[in-house]
C-alpha positions as a printed NumPy array, in Angstrom:
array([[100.032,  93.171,  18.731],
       [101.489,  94.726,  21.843],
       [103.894,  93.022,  23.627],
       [104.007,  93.826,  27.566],
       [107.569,  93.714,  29.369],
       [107.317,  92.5  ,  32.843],
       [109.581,  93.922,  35.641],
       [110.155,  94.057,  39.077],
       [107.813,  97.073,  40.966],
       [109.598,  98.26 ,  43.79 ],
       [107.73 , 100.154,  47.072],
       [108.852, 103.609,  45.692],
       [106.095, 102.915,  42.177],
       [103.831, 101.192,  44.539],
       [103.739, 104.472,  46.41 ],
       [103.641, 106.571,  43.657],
       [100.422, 105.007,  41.83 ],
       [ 98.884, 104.764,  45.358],
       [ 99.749, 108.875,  45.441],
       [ 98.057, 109.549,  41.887],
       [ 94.765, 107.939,  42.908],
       [ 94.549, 109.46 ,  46.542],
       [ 93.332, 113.326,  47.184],
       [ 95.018, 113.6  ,  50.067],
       [ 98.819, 113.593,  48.123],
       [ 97.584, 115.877,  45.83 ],
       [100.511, 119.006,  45.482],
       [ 99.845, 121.654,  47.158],
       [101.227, 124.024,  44.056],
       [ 98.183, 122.857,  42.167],
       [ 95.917, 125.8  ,  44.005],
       [ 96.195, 129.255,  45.164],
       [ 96.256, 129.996,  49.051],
       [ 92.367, 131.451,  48.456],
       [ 90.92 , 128.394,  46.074],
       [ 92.242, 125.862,  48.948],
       [ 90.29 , 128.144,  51.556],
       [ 87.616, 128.891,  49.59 ],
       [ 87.831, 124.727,  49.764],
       [ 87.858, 124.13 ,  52.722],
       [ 85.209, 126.323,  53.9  ],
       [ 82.607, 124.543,  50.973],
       [ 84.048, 121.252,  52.797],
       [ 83.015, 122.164,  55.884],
       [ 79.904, 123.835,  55.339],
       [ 78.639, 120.177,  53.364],
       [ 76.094, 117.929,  55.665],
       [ 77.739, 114.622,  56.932],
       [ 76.364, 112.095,  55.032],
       [ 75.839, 109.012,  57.185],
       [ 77.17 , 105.768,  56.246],
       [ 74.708, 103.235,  55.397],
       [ 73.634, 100.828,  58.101],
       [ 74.904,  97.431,  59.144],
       [ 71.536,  96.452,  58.957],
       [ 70.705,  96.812,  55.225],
       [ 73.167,  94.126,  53.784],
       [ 73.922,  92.925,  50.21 ],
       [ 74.806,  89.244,  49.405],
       [ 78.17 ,  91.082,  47.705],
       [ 78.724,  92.88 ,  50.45 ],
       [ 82.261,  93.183,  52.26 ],
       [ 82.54 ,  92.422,  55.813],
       [ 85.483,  92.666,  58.187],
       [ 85.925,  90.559,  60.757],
       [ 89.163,  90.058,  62.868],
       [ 92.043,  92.579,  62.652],
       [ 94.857,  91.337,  61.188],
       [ 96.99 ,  90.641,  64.269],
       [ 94.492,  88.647,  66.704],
       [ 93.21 ,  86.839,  63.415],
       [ 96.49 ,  85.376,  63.035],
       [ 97.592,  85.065,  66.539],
       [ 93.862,  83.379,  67.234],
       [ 94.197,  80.55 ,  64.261],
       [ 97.674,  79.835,  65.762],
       [ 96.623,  79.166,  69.158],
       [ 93.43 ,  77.393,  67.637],
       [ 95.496,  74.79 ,  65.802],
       [ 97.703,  74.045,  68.794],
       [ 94.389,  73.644,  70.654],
       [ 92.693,  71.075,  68.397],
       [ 95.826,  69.219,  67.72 ],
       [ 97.167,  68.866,  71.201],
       [ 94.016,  68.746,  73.167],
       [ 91.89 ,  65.957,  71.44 ],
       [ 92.09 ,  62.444,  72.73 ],
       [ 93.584,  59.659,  70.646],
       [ 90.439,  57.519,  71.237],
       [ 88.113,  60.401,  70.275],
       [ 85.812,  59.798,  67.216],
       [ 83.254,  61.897,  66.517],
       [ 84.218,  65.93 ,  66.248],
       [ 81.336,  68.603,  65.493],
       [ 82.268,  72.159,  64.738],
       [ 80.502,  75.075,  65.892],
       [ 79.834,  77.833,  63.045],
       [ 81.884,  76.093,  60.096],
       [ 82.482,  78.898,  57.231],
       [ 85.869,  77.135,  55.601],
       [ 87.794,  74.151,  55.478],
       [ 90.321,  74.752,  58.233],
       [ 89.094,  72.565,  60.971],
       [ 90.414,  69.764,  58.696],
       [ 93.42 ,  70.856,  58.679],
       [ 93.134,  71.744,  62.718],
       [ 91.471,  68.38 ,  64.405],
       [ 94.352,  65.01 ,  64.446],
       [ 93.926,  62.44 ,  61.813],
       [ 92.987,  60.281,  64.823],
       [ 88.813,  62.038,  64.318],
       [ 87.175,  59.456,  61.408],
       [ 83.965,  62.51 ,  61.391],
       [ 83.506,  66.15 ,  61.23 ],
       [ 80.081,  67.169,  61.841],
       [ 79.455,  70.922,  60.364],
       [ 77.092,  73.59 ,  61.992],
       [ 76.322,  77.113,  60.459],
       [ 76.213,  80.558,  62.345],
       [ 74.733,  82.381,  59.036],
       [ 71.619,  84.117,  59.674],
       [ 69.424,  81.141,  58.12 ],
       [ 71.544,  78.251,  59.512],
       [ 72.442,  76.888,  56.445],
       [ 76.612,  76.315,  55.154],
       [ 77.347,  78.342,  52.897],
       [ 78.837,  77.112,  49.132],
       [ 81.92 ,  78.189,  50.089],
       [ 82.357,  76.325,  52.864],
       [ 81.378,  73.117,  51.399],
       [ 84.326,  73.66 ,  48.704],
       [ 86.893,  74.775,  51.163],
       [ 86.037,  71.51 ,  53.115],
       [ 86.018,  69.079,  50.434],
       [ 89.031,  70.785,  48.907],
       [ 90.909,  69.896,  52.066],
       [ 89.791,  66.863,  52.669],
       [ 90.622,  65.584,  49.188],
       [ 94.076,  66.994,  49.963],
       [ 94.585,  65.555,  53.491],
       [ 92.388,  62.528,  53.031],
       [ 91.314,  62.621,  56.934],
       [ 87.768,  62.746,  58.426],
       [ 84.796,  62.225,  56.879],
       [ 83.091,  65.373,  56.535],
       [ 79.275,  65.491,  57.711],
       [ 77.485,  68.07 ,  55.709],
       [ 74.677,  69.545,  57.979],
       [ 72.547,  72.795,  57.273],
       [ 71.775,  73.064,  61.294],
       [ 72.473,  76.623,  63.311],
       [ 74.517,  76.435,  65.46 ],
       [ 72.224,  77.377,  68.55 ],
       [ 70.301,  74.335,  67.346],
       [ 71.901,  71.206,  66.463],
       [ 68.833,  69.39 ,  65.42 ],
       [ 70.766,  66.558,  63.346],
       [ 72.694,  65.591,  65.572],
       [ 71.796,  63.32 ,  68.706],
       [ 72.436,  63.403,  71.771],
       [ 75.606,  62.216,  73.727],
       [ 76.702,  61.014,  70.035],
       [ 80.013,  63.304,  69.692],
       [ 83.401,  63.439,  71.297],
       [ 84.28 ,  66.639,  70.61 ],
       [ 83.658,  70.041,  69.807],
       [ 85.134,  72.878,  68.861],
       [ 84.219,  76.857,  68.877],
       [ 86.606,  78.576,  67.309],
       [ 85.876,  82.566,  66.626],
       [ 82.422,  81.526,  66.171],
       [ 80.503,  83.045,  69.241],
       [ 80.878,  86.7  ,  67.816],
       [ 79.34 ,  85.974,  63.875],
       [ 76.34 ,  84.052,  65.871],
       [ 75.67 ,  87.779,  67.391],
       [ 75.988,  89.413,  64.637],
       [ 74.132,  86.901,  62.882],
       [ 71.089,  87.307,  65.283],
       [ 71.464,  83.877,  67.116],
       [ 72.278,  82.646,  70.61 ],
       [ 75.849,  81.924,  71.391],
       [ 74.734,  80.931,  75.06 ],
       [ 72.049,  78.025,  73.481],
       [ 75.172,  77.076,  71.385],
       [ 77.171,  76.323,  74.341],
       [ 74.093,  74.207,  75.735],
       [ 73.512,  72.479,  72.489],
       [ 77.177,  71.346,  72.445],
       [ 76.719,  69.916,  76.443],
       [ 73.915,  68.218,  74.694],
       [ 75.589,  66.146,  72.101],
       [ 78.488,  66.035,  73.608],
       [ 79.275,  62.421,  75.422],
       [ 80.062,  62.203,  78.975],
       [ 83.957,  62.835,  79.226],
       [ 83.907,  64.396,  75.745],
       [ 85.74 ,  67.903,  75.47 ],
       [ 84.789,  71.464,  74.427],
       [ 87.677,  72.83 ,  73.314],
       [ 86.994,  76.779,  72.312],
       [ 89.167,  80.468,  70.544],
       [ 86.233,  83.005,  71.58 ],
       [ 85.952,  86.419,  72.446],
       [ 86.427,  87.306,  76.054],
       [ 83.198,  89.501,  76.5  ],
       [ 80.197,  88.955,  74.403],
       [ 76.984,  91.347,  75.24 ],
       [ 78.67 ,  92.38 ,  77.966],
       [ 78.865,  88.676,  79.675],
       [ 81.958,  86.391,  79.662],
       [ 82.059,  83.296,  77.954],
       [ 84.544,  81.398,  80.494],
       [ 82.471,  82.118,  83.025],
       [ 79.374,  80.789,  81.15 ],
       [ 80.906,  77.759,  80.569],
       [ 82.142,  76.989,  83.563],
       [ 78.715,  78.447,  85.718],
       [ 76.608,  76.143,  83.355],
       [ 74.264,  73.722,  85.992],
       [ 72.045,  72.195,  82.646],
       [ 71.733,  72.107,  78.867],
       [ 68.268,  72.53 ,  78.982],
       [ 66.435,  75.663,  77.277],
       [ 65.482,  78.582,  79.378],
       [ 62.038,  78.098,  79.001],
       [ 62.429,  74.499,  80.006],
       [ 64.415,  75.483,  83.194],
       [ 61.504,  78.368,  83.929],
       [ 58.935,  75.274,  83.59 ],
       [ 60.984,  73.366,  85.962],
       [ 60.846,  76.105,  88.292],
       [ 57.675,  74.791,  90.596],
       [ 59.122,  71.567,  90.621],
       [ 62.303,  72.831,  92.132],
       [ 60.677,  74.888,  94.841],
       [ 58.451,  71.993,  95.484],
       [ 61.65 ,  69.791,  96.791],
       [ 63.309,  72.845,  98.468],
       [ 60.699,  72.72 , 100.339],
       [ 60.518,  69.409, 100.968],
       [ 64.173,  69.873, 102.016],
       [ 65.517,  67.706,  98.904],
       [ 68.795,  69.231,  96.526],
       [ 68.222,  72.361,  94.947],
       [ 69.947,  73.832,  92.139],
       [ 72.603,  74.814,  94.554],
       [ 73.615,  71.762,  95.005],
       [ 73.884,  70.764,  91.558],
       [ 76.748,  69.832,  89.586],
       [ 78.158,  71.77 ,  86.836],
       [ 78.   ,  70.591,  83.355],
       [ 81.845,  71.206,  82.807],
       [ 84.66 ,  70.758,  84.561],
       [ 87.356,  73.208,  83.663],
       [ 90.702,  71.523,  82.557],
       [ 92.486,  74.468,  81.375],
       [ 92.301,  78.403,  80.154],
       [ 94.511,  80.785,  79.604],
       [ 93.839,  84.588,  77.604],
       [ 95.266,  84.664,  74.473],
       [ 98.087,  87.133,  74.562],
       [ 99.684,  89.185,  72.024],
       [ 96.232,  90.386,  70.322],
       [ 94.033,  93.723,  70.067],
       [ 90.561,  92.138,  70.738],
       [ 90.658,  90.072,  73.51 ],
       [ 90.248,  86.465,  73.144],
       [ 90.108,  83.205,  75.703],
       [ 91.116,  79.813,  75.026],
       [ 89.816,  77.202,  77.045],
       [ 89.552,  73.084,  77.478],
       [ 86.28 ,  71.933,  79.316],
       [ 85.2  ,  67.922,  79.753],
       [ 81.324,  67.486,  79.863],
       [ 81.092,  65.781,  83.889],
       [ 79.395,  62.192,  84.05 ],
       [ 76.851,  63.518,  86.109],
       [ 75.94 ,  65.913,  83.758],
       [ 71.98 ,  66.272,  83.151],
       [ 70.844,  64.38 ,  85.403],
       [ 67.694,  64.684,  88.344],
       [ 68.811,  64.613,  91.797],
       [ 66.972,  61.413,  91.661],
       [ 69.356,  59.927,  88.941],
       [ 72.488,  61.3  ,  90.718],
       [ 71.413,  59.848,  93.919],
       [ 70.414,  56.507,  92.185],
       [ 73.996,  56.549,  90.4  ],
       [ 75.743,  57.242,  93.558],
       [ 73.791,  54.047,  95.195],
       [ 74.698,  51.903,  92.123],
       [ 78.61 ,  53.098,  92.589],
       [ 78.725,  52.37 ,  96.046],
       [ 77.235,  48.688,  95.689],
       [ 79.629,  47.833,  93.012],
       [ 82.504,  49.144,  95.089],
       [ 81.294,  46.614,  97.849],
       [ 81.095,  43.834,  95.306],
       [ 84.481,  44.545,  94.041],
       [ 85.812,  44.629,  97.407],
       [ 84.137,  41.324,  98.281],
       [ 85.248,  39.63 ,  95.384],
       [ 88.8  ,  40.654,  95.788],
       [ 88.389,  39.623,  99.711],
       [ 87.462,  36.627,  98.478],
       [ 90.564,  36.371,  96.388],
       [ 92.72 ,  36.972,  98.698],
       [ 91.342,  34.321, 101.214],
       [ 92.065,  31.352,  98.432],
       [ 94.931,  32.349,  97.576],
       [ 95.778,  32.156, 101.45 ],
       [ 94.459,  28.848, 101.646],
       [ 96.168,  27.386,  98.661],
       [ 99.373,  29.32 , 100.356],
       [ 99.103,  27.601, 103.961],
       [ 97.936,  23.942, 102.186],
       [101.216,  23.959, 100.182],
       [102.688,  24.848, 103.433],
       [101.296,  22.083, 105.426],
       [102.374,  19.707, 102.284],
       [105.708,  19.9  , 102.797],
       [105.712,  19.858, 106.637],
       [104.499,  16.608, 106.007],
       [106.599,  15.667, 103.545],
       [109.731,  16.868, 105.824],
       [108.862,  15.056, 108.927],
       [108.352,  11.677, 106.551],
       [111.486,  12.291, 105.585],
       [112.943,  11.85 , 108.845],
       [111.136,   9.065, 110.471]])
């Protein structure tokens, strides 16, 4: 039997074996002046052989995502985001484009549920991801995890106005590559989303040329394109009949905060936007809503009016009592 000895590898042997198995540290002694032209010339001479397309993938295929420096510098700012940015009182979280278990280890103990979302190609989580999450959530013993095979540009188990948060977090980029739509993402998480409840995103600046702040913020309705393009008579009916247009609606966010996140080589923008009460509704609803508002103001006021006048009259009776009570005193 041979018995190995173990010791310490410094840089200098690291370097060395990396030497012996690169061409390019080869010694130059090895070769006349004429065989290293001769070389040379052969080397330049061979076709360029392309490099096989993205397109044609392998399931054991490598793929890069993030450099190394706005990888890290992104999951640090994303874990400050999720921990310091979600509500005590909030519930429900759902995650957009889960591929591991870290959003258990982002989101507060406070969240009871973690709803998962895929951005693979066929919308399904992945068997990693399942045993990162429940590997993390046997060792933190936090949420319970919701296991859902649903893209993330269609959230189709999960209802509507049923979560209190989500969270995008370097997702936006792998649904492009992935071949689906980040923007139908960002309208299927106004859809689930409850009024008040927060998106809380880590994306990309720029995606297909368009910025994702400024889709988020810009966003007037979580309704499909299509839907919006049927709507379109409808809408040019009651402009004009002189009735709100789409001008005048309301966004579906309101922007709490957003800042670039520095210190990385692909640009990225973090961001904290509430879902508005108003958000979805006709001009008929919003006008109904702001008629219901008003007439419970008025009510309120009343009631406290009316308050205010017993409590005067109780005031000036005890008064009166012991006017009477002095002036019997006297006599």
């Amino acid at each position: 039997m041979v018995a190995f000895r173990t010791t310490a590898v410094g840089p200098c042997v690291l370097l060395a074996l990396l030497a012996s198995q690169c061409a390019a540290f080869a010694p130059i002694g090895t070769s006349s002046f004429a065989d290293r032209r001769a070389n040379f010339g052969a080397r330049r001479n061979t076709p360029v052989v392309a490099p096989p397309s993205s397109s044609s993938s392998s399931p054991t295929k490598l793929r890069m995502g993030l450099d190394l420096v706005t990888y890290l510098r992104t999951e640090w700012v994303s874990a400050a985001l999720c921990t310091n940015q979600t509500p005590r009182e909030a519930d429900v979280c759902l995650q957009l484009g889960t591929e591991d278990g870290r959003a258990v280890t982002f989101i507060p103990k406070t969240i009871r549920e973690l709803i998962t979302s895929s951005a693979e190609p066929d919308g399904k989580l992945s068997v990693g991801a399942r045993r990162q999450l429940k590997q993390q959530q046997e060792r933190r013993k936090a949420a319970t995890i919701r296991y859902f095979d649903q893209p993330c540009d269609d959230l189709n188990e999960t209802d509507d106005e049923s979560v209190d948060i989500v969270i995008s977090l370097q997702a936006a980029q792998r649904m492009v590559e992935n071949g689906q739509d980040w923007k139908k993402s960002v309208r299927e998480a106004a859809r689930v989303l409850k009024p008040g409840g927060r998106l809380l995103f880590v994306e990309q600046s720029q995606l297909d040329g368009e910025s994702y702040l400024e889709y988020v913020g810009n966003l007037l309705s979580f309704k499909d394109e299509d839907e919006s393009e049927a709507g379109s008579s409808e809408a040019a009916q009651e402009e004009s009949d002189g009735s709100e247009t789409e001008e005048d609606a309301n966004p579906v966010f309101e922007c709490i905060g957003y800042d670039d996140v520095d210190l990385v080589i692909v640009p990225h923008v973090a961001g904290v936007f509430i879902k508005t009460e108003e958000a979805g509704m006709t001009p008929a609803e919003r006008k109904a809503k702001a008629a219901a508002d008003a007439k419970a103001r008025t009510a309120e006021l009343s009631i406290s009016a009316f308050e205010r006048g017993i409590k005067k009259r109780k005031k000036k009776k005890k008064k009166k009592g012991k006017t009477e009570e002095g002036a019997e005193a006297t006599a």
